[in-house]
C-alpha positions in Angstrom: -12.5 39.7 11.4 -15.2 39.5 8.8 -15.6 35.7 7.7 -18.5 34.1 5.0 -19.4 30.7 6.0 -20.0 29.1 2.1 -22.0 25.4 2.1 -20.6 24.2 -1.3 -23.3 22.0 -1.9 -26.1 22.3 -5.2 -29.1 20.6 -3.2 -28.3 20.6 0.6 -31.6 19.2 2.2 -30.3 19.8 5.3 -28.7 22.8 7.5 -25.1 22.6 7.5 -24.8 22.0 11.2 -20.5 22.0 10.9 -20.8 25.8 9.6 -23.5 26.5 12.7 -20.6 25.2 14.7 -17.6 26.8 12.9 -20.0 30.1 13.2 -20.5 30.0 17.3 -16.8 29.3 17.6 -15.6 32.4 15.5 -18.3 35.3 17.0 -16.7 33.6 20.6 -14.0 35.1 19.2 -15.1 38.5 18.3 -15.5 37.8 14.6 -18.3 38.1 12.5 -20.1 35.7 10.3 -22.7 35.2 7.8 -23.7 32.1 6.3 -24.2 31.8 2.7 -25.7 28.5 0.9 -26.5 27.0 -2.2 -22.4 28.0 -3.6 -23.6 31.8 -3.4 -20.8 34.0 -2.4 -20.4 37.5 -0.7 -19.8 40.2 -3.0 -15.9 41.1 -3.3 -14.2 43.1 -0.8 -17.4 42.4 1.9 -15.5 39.9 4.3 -11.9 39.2 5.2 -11.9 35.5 4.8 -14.5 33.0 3.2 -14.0 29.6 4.6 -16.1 26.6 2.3 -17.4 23.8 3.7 -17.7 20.8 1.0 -19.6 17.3 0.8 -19.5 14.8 -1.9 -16.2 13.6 -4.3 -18.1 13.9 -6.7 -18.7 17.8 -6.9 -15.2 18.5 -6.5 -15.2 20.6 -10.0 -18.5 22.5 -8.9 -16.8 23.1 -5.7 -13.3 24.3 -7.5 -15.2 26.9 -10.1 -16.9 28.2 -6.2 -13.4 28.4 -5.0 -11.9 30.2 -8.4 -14.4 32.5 -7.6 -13.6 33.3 -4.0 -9.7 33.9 -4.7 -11.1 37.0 -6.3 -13.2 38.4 -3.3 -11.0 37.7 -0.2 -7.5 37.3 0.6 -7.9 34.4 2.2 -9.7 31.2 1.4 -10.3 28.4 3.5 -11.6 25.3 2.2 -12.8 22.0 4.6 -14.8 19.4 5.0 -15.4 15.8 3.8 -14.4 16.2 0.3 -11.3 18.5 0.9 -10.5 16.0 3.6 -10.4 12.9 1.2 -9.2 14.5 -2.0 -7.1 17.8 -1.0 -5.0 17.8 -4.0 -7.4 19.7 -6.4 -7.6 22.6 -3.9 -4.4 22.8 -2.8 -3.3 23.2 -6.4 -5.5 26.3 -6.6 -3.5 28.3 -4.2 -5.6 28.3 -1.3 -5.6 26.7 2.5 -7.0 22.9 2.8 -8.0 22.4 6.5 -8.4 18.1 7.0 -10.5 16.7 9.4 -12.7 18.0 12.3 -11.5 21.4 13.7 -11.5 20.6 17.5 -12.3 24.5 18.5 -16.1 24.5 16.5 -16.5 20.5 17.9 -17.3 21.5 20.8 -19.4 24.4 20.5 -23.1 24.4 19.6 -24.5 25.5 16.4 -25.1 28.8 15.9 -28.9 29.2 14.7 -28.9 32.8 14.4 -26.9 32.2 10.7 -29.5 30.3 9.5 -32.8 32.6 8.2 -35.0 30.6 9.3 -35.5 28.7 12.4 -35.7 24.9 11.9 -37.9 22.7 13.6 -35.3 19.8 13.9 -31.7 19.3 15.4 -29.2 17.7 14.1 -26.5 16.5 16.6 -23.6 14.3 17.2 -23.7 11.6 19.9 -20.6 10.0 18.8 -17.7 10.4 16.1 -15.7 7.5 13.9 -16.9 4.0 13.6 -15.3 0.4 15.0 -16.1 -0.8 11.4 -13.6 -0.8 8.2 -16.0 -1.3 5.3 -14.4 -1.0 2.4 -16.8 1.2 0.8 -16.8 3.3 3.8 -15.2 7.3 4.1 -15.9 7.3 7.9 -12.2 5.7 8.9 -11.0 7.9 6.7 -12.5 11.2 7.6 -13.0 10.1 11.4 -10.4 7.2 12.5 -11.3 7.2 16.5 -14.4 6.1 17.5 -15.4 8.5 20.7 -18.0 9.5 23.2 -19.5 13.1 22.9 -20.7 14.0 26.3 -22.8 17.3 25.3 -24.7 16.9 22.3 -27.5 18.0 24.2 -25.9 21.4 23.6 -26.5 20.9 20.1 -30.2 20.8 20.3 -32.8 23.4 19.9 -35.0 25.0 22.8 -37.6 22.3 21.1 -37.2 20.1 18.3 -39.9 18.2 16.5 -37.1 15.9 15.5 -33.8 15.2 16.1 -31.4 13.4 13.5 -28.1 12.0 15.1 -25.6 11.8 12.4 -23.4 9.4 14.5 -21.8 6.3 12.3 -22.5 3.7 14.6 -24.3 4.3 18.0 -25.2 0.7 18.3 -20.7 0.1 18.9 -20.8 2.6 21.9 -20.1 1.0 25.4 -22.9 0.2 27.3 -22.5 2.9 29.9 -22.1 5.6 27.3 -25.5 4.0 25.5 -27.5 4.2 28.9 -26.1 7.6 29.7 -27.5 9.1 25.9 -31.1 6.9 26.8 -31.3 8.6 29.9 -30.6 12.2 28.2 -33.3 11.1 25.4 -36.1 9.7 27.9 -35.5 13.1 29.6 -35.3 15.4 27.0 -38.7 13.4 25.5 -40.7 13.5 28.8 -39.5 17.5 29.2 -41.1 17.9 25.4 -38.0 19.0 24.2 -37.8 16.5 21.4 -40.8 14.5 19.9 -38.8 12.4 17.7 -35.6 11.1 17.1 -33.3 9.1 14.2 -30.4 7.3 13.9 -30.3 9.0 10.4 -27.1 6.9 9.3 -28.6 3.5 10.8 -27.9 1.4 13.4 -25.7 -1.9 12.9 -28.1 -4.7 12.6 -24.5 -6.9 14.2 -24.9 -5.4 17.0 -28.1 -4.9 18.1 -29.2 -7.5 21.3 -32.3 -8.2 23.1 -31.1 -5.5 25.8 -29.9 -3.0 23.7 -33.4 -3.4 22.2 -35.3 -3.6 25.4 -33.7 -0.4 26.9 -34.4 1.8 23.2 -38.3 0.0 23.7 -40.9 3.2 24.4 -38.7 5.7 22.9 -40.0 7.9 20.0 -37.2 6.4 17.2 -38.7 7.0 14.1 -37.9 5.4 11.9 -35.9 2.6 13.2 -32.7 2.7 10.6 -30.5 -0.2 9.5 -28.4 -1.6 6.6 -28.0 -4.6 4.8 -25.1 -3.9 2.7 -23.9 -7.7 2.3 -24.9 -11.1 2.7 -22.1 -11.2 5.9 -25.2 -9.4 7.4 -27.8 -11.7 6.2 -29.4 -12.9 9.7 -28.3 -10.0 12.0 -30.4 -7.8 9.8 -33.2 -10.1 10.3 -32.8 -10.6 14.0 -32.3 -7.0 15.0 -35.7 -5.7 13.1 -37.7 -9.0 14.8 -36.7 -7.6 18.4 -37.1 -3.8 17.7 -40.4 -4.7 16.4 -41.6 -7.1 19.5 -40.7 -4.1 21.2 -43.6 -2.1 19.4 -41.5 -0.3 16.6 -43.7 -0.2 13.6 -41.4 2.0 11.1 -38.2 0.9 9.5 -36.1 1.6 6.9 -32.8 -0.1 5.6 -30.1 0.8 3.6 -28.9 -1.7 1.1 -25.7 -1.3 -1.0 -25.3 -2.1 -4.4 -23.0 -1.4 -7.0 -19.8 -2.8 -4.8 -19.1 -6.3 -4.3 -22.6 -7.7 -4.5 -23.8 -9.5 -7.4 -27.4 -8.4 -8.8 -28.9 -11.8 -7.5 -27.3 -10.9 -3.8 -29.0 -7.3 -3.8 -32.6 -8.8 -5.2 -32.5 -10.9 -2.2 -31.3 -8.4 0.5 -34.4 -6.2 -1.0 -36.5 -9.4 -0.8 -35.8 -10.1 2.5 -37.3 -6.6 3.5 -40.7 -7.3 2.3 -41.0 -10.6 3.8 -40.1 -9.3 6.9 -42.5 -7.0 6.6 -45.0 -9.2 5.7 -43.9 -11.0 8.9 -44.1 -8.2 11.4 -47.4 -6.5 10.3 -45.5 -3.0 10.3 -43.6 -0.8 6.9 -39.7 -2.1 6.3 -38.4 0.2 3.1 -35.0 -0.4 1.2 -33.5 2.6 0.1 -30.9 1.1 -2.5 -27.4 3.0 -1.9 -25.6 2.7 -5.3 -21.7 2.4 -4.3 -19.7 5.5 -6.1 -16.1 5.9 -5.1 -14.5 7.9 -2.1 -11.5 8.2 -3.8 -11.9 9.3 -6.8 -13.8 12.4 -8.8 -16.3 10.3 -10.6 -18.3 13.4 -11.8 -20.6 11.7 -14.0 -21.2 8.9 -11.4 -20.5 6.6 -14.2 -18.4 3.7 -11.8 -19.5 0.3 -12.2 -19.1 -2.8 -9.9 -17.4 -5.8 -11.0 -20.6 -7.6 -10.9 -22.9 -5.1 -12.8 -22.7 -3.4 -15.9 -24.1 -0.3 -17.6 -27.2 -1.9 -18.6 -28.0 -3.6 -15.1 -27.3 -0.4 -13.5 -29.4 2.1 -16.0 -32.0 -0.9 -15.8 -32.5 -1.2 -12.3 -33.3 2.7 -11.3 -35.7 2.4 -14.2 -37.7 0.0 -12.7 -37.0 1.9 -9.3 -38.5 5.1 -10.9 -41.6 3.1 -12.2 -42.3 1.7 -8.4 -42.1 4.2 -6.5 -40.6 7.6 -8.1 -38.9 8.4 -5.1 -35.9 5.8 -4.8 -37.4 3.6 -1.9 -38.6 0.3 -2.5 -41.3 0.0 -1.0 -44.3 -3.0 -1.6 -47.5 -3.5 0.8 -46.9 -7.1 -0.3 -44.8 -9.9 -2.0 -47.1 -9.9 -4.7 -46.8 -6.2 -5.4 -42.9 -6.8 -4.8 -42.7 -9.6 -7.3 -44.8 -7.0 -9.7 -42.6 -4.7 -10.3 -38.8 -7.1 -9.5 -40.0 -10.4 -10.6 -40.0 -13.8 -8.9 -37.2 -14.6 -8.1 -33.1 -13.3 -8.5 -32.5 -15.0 -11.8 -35.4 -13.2 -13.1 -34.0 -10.0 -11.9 -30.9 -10.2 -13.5 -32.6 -10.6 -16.5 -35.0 -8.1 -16.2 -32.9 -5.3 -15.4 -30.7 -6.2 -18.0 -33.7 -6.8 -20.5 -32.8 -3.8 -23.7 -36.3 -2.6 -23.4 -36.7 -2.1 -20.2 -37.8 1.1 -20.4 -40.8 0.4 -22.4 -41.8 -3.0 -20.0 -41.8 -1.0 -17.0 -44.4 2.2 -18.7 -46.3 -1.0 -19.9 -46.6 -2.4 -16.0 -47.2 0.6 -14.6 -50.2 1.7 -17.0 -51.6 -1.9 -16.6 -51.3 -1.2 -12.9 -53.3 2.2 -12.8 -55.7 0.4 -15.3 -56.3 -1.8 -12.8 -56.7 0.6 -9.8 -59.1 2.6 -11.8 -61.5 -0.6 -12.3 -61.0 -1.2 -8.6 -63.1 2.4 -7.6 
């Protein structure tokens, strides 16, 4: 059987590792696959099947004009992944199959590389699935409700990686003989030069990170060091577990930090805050990379949801001074004084500016007084 493997995504970043998986499964099979990325599809007639893989809620009525179009060049279509998973009903009400969930077959097989046309110089792997959290704001229980142990994501990797991202949820809620048998498998792999890096691309949890967990990742190539502070019920875990990974000689991090949910404006200023003056602290880079909080449940297609604590104009206000900063989404400050530059003094001052009308025109001001300034500086 001819199948098209189709990554429904506008802007993947990434290779579509599931697909690379789904691929290796079906050829073991005696089929035959292509991959095809970017919402391109195979000419009509060319394969038997065309299974699409989809991401985000969000681009569910990108993904259902891809699908439209498939019905009329195969007779079957096959749609998965996370947003089929949460929100079938759209695609089911076009007529075609909805698989939910992980299919067990492709899980455990490796990812085919020869789909890709290029060879990557990274991995991407699983070390574990599911999560022993419930966030609210969370898909994981959802798309993954058991938290398990994968025993051969080695298999996963390339020959040699520069880098390896572990998509697992939480690695830090693994037993401890299931955390010392991955270290062992990393310090091996490392010493062997089969990866030069690693990262816990989705973070580790800050709640559960101790001074032996800590002690055992010490001398390990994991950069950057990931964590989140999505709430203030994290406020002093996240501080803890970023002092002992860097008195262990870490000297990169970066943390996620929600907003846009149940925080309040002043809550997420200090949770940014509380980066840069542990940065300060430590001698060594700690970057926020602000997560704004958009529904799992719904098809918010112009990402126009707003918390109960923010509004429109707090929202639009703060990624404008975001932009101005750093142009890249990340905050990121060599100093409190640059920090308070750009997001004020203190939270109260925040929540004004971000809500200022103007803001727009404040923040070109500050940032051509800033390069007015660098310039005098040479």
């Amino acid at each position: 059987m001819r199948i098209a493997l189709v990554e429904a995504m506008k802007k993947p970043t990434m290779y579509p590792v599931a697909l690379l998986k789904l691929g290796m499964w079906r050829r073991s099979l005696g089929d035959t696959c292509q991959l095809y990325r970017w919402g391109r599809l195979p000419k009509a007639g060319k394969f038997d099947e065309i299974w699409i893989s989809t991401r985000f809620t969000f681009e569910i009525p990108y993904v259902l004009g891809i699908v439209r179009d498939a019905k009329n060049r195969a007779r079957r279509v096959l749609v998965g992944g996370i947003a089929a998973t949460l929100l079938p009903a759209p695609f089911e009400r076009e007529g075609v199959e909805v698989y939910k969930g992980l299919m067990p077959e492709a899980e455990g097989c490796p990812p085919d590389y020869t789909l890709l046309d290029e060879k990557p110089d990274y991995s991407i792997s699983h070390t574990s699935r599911g999560c022993v959290r419930k966030c609210g704001f969370c898909m994981v229980p959802k798309l993954e409700p058991k938290f398990t142990h994968r025993k051969k994501w080695q298999d996963d990797l390339l020959p040699v990686s520069k880098r390896v991202y572990f998509y697992d949820n939480n690695w830090t809620a693994k037993k401890v003989r299931d955390q010392d048998e991955d270290i062992k498998k990393l310090r091996q792999l490392v010493a062997e030069g089969r990866i030069g890096e690693f990262d816990f691309n989705q973070g580790l949890d800050c709640r559960l990170m101790t001074e032996k967990l800590a002690d055992k990742l010490a001398g390990l190539p994991l950069r950057p060091v990931r964590f989140a502070f999505d709430g203030m019920y994290e406020d002093g875990y996240y501080q803890k577990a970023v002092r002992l990974m860097a008195e262990r000689g870490s000297r990169i991090f970066r943390t996620y930090v929600l907003y846009n949910f149940k925080d309040t404006p002043q809550d997420f200023y200090y949770r940014l805050r509380t980066s840069v003056e542990l940065q300060v602290e430590i001698g060594a880079p700690v970057e926020s990379f602000p997560m704004r909080y958009q529904p799992i449940m719904d098809i918010d297609r112009g990402r126009k949801y707003i918390g109960d604590h923010w509004t429109v104009a707090k929202k639009r206000g703060f990624m404008t001074v975001i932009a101005h900063q750093s142009g890249i989404g990340v905050v990121s400050s060599h100093t409190m004084e640059e920090f308070e530059y750009w997001f004020t003094e203190n939270a109260k001052q925040f929540e004004r500016l971000i809500a200022y009308p103007r803001i727009n025109e404040l923040m070109e001001k500050k940032a051509g007084a800033l390069r007015m300034k660098r310039a005098q500086a040479v």
